[in-house]
C-alpha positions as CSV (number, residue, x, y, z in Angstrom):
1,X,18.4,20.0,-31.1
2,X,20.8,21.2,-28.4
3,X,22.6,18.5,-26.7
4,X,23.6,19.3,-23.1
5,X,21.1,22.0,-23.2
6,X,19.3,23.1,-19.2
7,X,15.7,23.9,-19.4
8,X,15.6,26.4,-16.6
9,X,12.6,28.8,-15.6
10,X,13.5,32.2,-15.1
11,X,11.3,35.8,-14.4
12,X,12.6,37.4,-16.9
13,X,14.2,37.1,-21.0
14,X,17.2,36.9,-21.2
15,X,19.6,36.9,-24.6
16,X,21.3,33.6,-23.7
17,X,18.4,31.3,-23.6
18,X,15.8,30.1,-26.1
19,X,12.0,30.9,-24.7
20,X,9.7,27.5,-24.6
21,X,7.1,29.2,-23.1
22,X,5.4,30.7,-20.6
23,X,3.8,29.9,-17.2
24,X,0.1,31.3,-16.6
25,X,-2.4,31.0,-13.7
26,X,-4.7,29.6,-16.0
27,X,-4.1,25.6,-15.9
28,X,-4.6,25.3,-19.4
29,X,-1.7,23.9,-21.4
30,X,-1.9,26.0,-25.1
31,X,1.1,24.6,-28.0
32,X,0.6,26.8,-31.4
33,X,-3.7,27.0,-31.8
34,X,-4.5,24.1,-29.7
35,X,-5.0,23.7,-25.7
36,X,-6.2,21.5,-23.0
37,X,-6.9,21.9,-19.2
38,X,-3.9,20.1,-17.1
39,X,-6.7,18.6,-15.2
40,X,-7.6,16.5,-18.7
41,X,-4.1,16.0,-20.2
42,X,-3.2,14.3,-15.9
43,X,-6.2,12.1,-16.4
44,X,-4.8,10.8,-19.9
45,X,-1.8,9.7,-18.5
46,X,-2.8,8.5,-15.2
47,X,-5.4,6.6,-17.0
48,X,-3.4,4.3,-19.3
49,X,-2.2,1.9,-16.2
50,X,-5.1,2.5,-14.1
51,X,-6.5,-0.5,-14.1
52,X,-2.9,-2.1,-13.6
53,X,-1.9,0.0,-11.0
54,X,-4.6,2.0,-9.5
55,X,-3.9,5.2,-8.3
56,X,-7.0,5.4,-6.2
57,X,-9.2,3.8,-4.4
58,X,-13.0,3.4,-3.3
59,X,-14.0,6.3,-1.5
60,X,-14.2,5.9,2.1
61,X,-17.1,8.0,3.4
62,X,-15.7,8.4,7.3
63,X,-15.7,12.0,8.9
64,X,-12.4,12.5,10.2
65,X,-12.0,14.6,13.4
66,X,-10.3,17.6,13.3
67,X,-8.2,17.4,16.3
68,X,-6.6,20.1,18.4
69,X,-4.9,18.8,22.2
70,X,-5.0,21.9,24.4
71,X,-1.3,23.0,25.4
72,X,0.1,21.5,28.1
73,X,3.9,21.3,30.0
74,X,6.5,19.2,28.3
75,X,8.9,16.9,30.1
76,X,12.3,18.8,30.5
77,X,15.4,17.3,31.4
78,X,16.7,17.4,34.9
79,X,20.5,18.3,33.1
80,X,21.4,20.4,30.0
81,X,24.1,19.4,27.4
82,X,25.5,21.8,25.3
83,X,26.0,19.8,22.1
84,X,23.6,16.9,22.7
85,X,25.3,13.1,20.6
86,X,22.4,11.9,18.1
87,X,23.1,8.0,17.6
88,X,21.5,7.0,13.8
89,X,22.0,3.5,14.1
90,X,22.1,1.9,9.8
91,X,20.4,-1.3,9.5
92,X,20.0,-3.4,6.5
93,X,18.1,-1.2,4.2
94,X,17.9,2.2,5.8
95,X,19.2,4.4,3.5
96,X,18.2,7.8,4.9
97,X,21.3,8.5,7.3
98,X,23.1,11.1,5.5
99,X,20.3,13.2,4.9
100,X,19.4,12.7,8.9
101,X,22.9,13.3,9.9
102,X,23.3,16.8,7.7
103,X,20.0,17.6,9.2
104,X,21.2,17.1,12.8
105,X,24.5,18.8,12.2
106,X,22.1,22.0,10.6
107,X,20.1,22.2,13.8
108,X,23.8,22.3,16.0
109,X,23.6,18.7,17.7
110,X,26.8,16.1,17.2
111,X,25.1,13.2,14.6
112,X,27.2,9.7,15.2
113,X,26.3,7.1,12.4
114,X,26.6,3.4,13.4
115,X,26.8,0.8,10.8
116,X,25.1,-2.3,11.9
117,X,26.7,-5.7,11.1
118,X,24.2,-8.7,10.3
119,X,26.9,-10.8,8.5
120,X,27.8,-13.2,11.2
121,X,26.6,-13.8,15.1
122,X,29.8,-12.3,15.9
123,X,29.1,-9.3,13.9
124,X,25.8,-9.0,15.2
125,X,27.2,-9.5,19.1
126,X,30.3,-6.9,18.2
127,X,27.3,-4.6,16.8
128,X,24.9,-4.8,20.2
129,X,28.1,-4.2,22.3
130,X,28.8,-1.0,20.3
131,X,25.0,0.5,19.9
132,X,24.7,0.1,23.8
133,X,28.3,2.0,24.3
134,X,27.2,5.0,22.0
135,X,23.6,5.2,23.5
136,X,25.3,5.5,26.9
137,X,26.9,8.4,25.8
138,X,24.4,9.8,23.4
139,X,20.9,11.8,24.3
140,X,19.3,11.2,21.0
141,X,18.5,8.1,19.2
142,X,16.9,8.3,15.8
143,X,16.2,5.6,13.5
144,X,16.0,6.8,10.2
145,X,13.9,5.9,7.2
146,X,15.0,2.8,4.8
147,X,13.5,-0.6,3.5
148,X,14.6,-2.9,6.5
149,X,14.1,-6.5,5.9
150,X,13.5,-5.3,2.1
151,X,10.0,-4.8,3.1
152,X,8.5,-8.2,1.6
153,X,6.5,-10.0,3.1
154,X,5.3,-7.5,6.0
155,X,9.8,-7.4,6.7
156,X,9.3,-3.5,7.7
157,X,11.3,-2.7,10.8
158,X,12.1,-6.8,11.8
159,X,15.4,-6.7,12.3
160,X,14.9,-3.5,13.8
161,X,13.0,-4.6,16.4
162,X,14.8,-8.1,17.3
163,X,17.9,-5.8,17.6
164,X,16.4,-3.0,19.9
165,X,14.6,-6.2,22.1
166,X,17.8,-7.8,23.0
167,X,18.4,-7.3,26.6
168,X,21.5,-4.9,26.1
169,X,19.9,-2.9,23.7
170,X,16.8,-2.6,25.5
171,X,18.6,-1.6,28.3
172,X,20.5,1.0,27.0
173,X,18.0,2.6,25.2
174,X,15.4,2.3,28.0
175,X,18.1,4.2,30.6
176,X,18.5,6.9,28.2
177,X,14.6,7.6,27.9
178,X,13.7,6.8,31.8
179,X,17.1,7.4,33.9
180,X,18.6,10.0,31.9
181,X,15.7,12.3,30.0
182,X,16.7,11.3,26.6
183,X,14.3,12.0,23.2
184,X,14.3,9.2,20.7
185,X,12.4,9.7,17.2
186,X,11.4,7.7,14.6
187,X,10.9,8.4,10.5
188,X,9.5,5.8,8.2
189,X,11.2,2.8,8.8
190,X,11.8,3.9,11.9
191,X,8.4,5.1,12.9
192,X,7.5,1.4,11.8
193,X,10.3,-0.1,14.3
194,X,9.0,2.3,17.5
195,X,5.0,1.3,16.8
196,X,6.4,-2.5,16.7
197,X,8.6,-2.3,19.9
198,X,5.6,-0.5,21.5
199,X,8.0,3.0,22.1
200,X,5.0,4.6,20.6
201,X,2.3,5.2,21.9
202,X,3.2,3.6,25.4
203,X,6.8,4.6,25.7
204,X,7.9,1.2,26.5
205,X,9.4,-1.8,24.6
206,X,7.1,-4.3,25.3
207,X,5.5,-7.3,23.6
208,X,3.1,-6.0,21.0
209,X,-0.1,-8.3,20.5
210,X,-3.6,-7.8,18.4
211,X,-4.7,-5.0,20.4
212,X,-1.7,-2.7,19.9
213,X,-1.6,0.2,16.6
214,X,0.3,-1.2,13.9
215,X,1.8,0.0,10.2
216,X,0.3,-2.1,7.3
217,X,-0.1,-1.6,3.5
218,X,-1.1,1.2,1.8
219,X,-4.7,1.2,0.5
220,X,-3.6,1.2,-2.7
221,X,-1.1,-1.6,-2.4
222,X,1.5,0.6,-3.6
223,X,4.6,2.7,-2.9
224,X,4.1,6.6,-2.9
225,X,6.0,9.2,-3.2
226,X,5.0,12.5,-3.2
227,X,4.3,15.5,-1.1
228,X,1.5,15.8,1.8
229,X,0.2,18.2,3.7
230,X,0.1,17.6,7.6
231,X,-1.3,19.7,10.7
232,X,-0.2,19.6,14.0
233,X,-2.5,18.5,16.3
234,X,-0.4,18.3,19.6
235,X,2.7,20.0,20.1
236,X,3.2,18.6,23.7
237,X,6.4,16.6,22.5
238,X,9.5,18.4,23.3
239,X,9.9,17.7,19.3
240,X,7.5,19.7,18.5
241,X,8.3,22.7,21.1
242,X,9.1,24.9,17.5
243,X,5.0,24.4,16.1
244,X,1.8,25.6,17.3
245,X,-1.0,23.8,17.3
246,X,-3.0,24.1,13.7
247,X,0.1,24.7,12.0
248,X,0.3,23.2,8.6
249,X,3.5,21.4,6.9
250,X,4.8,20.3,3.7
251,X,6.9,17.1,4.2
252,X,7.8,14.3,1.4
253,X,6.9,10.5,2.0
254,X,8.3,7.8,0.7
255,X,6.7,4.5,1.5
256,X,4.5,1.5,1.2
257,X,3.1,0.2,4.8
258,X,2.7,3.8,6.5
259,X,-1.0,2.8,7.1
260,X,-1.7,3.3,10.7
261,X,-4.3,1.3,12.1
262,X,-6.0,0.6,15.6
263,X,-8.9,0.0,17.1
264,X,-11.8,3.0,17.2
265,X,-11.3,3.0,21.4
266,X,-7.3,3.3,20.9
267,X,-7.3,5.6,18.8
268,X,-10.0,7.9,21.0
269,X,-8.3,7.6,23.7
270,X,-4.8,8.6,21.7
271,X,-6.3,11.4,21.3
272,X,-7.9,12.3,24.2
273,X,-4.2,12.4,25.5
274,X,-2.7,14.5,23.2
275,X,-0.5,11.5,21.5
276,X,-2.0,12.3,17.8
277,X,0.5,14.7,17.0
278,X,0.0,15.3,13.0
279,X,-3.1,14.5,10.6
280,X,-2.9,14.2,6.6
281,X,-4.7,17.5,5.6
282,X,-5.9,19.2,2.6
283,X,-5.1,22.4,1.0
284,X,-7.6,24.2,3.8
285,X,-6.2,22.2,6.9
286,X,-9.1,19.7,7.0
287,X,-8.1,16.0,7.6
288,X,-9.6,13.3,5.3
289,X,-9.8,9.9,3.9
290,X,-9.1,11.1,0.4
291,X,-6.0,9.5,-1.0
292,X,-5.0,12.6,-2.8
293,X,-5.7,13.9,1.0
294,X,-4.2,10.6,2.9
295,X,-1.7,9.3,1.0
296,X,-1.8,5.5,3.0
297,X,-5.4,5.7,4.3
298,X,-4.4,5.4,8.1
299,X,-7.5,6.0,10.7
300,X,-8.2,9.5,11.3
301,X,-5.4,10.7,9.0
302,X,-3.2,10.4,11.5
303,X,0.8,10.9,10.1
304,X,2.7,10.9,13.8
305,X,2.0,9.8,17.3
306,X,3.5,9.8,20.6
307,X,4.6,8.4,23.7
308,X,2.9,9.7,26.6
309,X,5.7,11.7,28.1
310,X,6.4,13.1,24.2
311,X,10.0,11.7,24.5
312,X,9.4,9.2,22.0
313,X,8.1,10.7,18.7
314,X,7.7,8.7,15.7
315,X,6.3,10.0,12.4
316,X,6.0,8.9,8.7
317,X,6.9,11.7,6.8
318,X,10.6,12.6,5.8
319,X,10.7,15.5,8.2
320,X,14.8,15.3,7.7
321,X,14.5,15.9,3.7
322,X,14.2,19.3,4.4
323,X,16.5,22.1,3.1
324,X,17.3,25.2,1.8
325,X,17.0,25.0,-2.2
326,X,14.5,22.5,-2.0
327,X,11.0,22.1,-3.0
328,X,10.8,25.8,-4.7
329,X,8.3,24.7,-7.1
330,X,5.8,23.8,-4.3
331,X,4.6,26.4,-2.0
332,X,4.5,25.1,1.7
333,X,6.1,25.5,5.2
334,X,8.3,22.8,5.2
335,X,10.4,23.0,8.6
336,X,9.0,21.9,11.7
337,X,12.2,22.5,13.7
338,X,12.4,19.2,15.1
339,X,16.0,19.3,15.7
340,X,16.3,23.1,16.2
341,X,13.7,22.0,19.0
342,X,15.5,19.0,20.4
343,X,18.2,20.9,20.6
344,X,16.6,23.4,22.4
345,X,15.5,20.8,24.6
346,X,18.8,20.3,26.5
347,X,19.5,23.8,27.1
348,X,18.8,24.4,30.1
């Protein structure tokens, strides 16, 4: 035994450090005279809760549409700013600020955390008066990723969205997107407070009913976590000015309701206008229902839409977890420059 001891994998021996063993392109898994495929020894494990917690589900035979919007001119700002304000505003149960914040500050925009207070109708008045001040002098606002409302039952993005409908909220953030050419983006929780107000795919807080998209429960009634593969299909947000169409990600999700669901019409006519702007893909870029494939089973794989003007992007995948040092066990492009390209945006 070594206490304290780091199991570390290197390219070469080295006279410090005990050898375990050694990595091979065969996925075989060989200790002394004995071996077994990795594809076996994974079904062993997975199997012993299966039937508890089932890590798949039936298979869903729909064809899923590989789709590609045609490029197109995105809405530019009728100002530049040099150092455009990103307001994150902290809700009960986000928990993804600091990681949105150093990803901000990476891409050379000014991140402004505002901690929401809930405790009291003072503190919630105090809290509106103070979001409306900072989005007046912001051009961003991005709601990150958390558990609002802890999630249960169907509590994703609630208080979110009562906040963003009262009238001085909605104000503020509606003069910043209409008056004043702002961008405003979504991730997770978020994603599942702008499909709610109706900010995507209509650009607009309005009052959601039956026939708008929604976020429910994953097929398999379960958190994941894990990393996807997603392909841009549009890149007509100004978001996604740093992708080209086809161009395949690696991004982490963390979530259970990132299910996107809609009617077969909506979600034609989505896109039709470009507003399907990633799809859950495989290892060969081809969208599926698969739930090693699609990790939530949404319609038509899709992973992020729109607003029609691209201002408004919202998008379930952790697009701010991304970093240098991370994720070097997993080959994948990781970075879709979505602050690099907001940035970008306002300099003009």
């Amino acid at each position: 035994l070594c206490p304290g001891a780091i199991v570390a994998e290197l390219t070469e021996d080295t006279a410090e450090a005990v050898r375990l063993g050694v990595t091979t392109a065969e996925p075989v898994v060989r200790i002394a005279g004995d071996s077994a495929p990795i594809s076996e020894l994974l079904a062993l494990n997975e199997g012993v809760l299966e039937s508890v917690y089932p890590s798949r589900t039936a298979a869903d035979p729909a064809e899923v549409p590989v789709l590609s919007a045609p490029a197109a001119p995105r809405t530019a700002p009728k100002a530049g700013v040099a150092v455009p304000k990103v307001l994150i505003p902290v809700f009960p149960g986000t928990n993804c600020e600091y990681d949105s914040a150093r990803a901000i500050q990476r891409a050379g925009l000014e991140p402004e955390i505002l901690v929401l207070n809930n405790q009291s109708a003072q503190g919630v008045a105090d809290s509106i008066s103070r979001f409306a001040k900072a989005a007046r002098d912001s051009q961003i606002i991005f709601v990150p990723g958390g558990f609002s409302g802890g999630d249960e039952p169907d509590g994703s993005a609630k208080f979110i969205t009562a906040f963003f409908r009262n009238p001085e909220v909605r104000d503020a953030t509606m003069d910043l997107l209409k008056n004043r050419d702002g961008l405003m983006l979504g991730i997770c929780n978020g994603f599942q407070a702008l499909i709610k107000l109706g900010l995507v795919p209509y650009g607009e807080i309005i009052d959601t009913d039956e026939t708008c998209p929604t976020l429910t429960f994953n097929t398999i009634s379960r958190h994941q976590s894990r990393l996807v593969r997603t392909r841009v299909a549009s890149n007509r947000s100004p978001w996604l000015a740093g992708t080209q169409v086809g161009d395949i990600y690696t991004v982490p999700i963390s979530h259970g309701e990132g299910r996107f669901l809609c009617s077969e019409e909506l979600v034609r006519k989505l896109a039709d206008n470009g507003q399907i702007v990633t799809q859950y893909v495989d290892e060969h870029g081809v969208p599926g229902m698969d739930v090693d494939v699609n990790p939530n089973g949404s319609i038509w794989a899709v992973e992020g839409i729109m607003s029609p003007d691209g201002r408004v992007l919202g998008k379930m995948g952790h697009s701010e977890r991304v970093a240098d040092g991370l994720y070097k066990n997993v080959d994948g492009c990781y970075d879709m420059k979505l602050f690099q390209s907001a940035k970008k945006y306002f300099d003009i």
